[in-house]
PLY file of the C-alpha trace (Angstrom):
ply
format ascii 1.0
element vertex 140
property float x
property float y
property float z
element edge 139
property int vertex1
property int vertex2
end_header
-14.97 -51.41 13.92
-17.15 -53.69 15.65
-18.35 -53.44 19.38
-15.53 -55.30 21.43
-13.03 -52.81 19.90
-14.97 -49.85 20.95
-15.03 -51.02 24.45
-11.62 -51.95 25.03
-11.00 -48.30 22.93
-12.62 -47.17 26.10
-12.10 -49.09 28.68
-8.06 -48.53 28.16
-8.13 -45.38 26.17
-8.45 -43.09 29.32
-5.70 -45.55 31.44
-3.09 -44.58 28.36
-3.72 -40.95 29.40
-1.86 -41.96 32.68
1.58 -42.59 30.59
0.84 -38.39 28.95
1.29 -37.33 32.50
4.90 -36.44 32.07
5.69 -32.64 30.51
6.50 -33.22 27.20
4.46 -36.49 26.14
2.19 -36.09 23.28
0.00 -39.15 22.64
-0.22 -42.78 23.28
-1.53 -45.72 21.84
-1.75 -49.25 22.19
-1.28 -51.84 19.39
-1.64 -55.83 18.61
1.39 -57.31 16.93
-0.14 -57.38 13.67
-0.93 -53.52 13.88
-4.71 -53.43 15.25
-5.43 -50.67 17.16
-6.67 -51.18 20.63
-7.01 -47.92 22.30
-5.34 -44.71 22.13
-5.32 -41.14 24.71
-7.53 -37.93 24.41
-5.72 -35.39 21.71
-4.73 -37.92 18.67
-7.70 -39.00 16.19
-9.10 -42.61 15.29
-7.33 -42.37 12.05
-4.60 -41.28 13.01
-3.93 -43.68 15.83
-4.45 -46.48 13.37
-2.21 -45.61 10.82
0.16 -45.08 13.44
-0.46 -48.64 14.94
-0.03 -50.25 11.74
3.39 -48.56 11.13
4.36 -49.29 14.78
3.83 -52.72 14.36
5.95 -52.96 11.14
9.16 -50.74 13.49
8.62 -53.35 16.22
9.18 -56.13 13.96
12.05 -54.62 12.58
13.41 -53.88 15.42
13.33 -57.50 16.45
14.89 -58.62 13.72
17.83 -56.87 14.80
18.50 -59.05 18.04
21.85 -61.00 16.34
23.37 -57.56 16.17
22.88 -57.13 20.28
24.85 -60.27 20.12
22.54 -63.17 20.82
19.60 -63.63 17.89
16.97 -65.06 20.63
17.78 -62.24 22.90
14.18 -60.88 24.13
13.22 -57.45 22.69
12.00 -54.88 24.98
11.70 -51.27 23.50
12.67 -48.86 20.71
13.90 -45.00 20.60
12.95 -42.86 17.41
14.74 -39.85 17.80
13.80 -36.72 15.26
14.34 -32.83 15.45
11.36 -32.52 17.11
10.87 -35.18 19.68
10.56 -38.75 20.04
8.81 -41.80 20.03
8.78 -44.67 22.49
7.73 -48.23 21.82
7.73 -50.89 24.38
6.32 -54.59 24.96
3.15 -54.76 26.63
2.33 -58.29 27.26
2.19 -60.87 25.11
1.32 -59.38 21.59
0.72 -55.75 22.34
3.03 -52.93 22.24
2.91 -49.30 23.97
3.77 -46.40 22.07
4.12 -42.62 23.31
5.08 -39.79 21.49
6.72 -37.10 23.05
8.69 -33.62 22.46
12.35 -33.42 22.10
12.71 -31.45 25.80
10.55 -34.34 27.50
12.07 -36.38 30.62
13.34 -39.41 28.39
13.64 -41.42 31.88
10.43 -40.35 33.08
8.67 -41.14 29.93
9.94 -44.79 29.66
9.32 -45.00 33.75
5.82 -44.14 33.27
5.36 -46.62 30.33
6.39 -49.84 32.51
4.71 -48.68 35.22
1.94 -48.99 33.42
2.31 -51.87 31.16
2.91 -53.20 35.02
-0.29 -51.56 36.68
-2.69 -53.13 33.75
-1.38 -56.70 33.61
-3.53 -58.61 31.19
-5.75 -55.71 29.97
-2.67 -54.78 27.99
-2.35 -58.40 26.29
-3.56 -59.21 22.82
-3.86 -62.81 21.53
-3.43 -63.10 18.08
-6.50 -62.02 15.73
-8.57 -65.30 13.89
-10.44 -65.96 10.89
-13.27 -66.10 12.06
-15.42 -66.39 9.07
-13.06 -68.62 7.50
-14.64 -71.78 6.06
-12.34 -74.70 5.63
0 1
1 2
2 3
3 4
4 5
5 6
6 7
7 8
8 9
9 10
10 11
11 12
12 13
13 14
14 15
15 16
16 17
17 18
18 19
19 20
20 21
21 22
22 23
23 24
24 25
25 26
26 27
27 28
28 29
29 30
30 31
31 32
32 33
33 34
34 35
35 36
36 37
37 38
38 39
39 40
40 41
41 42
42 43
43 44
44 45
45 46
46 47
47 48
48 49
49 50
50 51
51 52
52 53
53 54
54 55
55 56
56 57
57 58
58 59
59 60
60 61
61 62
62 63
63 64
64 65
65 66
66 67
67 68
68 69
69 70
70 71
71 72
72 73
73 74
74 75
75 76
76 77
77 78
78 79
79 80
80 81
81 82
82 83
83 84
84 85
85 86
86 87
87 88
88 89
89 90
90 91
91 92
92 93
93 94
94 95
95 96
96 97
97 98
98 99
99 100
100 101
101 102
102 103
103 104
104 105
105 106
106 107
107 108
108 109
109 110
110 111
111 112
112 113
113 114
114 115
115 116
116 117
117 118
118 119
119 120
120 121
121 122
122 123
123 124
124 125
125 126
126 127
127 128
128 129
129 130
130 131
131 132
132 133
133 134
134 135
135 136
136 137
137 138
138 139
């Protein structure tokens, strides 16, 4: 990856460790819309922080798709619950473009988990927007 996504890696990687501090929460990551990785918290790998962005992205979109069912198709969406035997996962809009995701076990706070999430999608503002990604060596 080149340098600017190392940097934001770090400069937000250790503010995600802020939405962990709940008993029970696992990992966090942030992601772009189109499944970049842009930083995830101590204890969950490169790799696997990316492959979890890119499915992420892909449940978000889904998940949007679904907004005629809530009974209005331009009805805003906000955040999505995957439940399994073992805990959950927690995905939420971040700004414009970016998503927060954070794992969790099944015993966790559910309330305090999604608390801490817009508190901090709240605290960091623009830091946790991503504009979309452009060709940039793209020749017309």
């Amino acid at each position: 990856m080149n340098g600017l996504h190392e940097t934001s890696n770090d400069r937000l990687g250790w503010m995600l460790d802020d939405a962990l501090a709940v008993p029970g929460a696992r990992h966090a990551i942030l992601l772009s819309a189109d499944g970049m990785l842009r930083a995830h918290s101590k204890g969950i790998s490169r790799d696997e922080s990316e492959r979890q962005a890119a499915a992420l992205a892909g449940l978000q979109s889904i998940s949007r798709s679904t907004a005629e069912f809530c009974d209005d198709p331009d009805t805003a969406w906000r955040q999505t619950l995957i439940e399994f035997v073992d805990g959950f996962v927690f995905l939420v809009a971040a700004g414009p473009g970016a998503y927060l995701a954070v794992s969790a076990a099944a015993d966790v706070d559910m309330e305090a988990v999604t608390f801490r999430m817009h508190k901090l999608v709240d605290r960091l503002g623009k830091e946790l927007t991503s504009p979309p990604r452009q060709d940039v060596g793209r020749t017309a």
